[in-house]
N, C-alpha and C positions, 0 to 999 in steps of 0.2 A: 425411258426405260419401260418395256412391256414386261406385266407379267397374265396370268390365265385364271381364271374365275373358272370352274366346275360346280354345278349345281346339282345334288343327287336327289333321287328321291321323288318326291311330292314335287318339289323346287322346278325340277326342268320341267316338268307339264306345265308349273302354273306360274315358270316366267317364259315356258317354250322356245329354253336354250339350255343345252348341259353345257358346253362352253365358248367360252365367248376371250379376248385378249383385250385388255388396256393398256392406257397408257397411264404411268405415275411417274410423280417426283422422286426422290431416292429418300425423302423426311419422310415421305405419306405413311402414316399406319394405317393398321387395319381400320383401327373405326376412321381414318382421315375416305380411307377408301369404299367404307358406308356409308359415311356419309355424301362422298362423290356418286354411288347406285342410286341412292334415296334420293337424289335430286333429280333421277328421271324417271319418269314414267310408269317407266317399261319393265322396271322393277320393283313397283309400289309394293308387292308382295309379302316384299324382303321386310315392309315395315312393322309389321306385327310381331316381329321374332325382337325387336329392339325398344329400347326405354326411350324419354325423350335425348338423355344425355347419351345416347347409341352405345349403352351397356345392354349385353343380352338378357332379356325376359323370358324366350319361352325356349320351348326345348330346339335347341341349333344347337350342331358342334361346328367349329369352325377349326378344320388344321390346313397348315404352312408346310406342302412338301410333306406328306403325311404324317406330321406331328400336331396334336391337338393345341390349341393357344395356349391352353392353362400350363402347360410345359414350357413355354414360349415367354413371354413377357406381356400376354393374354391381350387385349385389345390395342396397346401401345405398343405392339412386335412391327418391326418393321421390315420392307420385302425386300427384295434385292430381284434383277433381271434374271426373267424365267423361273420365279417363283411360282405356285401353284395356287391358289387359296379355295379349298374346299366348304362349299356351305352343305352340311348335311342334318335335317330334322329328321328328331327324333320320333317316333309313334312309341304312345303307350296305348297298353291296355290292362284288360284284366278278365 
């Protein structure tokens, strides 16, 4: 089952991909599928925005087919073929 990874923001310069397709199980969640990113490389990036146990720490919103997690069943939502999963951080300022 593929679905697509969209990286907005800050994200696509400094993993130098806005999208990319995988492959998942049909159990995978989302954090099953951070933690499948965070096992390469090429996406070490992505590790700053997550805790050890791959609960978000810093400012990330992550939506499913343009719905935020938290609407969702938030890091245990899980995807189905041709799902979309957006990482987009946030900037503050003042």
């Amino acid at each position: 089952m593929k679905i697509q990874l969209k990286f907005l923001g800050s994200l696509k310069y400094d993993i130098k991909k806005e999208r990319i397709e995988i492959e998942i199980s049909p159990e995978m969640t989302i954090r099953d599928i951070i933690r499948k990113l965070l096992s390469n490389p090429s996406y070490i990036e992505l590790s700053s925005f997550f805790s050890e146990s791959l609960e978000l720490k810093r400012s990330l919103l992550l939506f499913v087919n343009e719905q935020e997690i938290s609407a969702l069943a938030g890091m245990s939502t899980k995807l189905k073929e041709k799902d979309v999963l957006s990482f987009i951080p946030v900037i503050h300022g003042g």
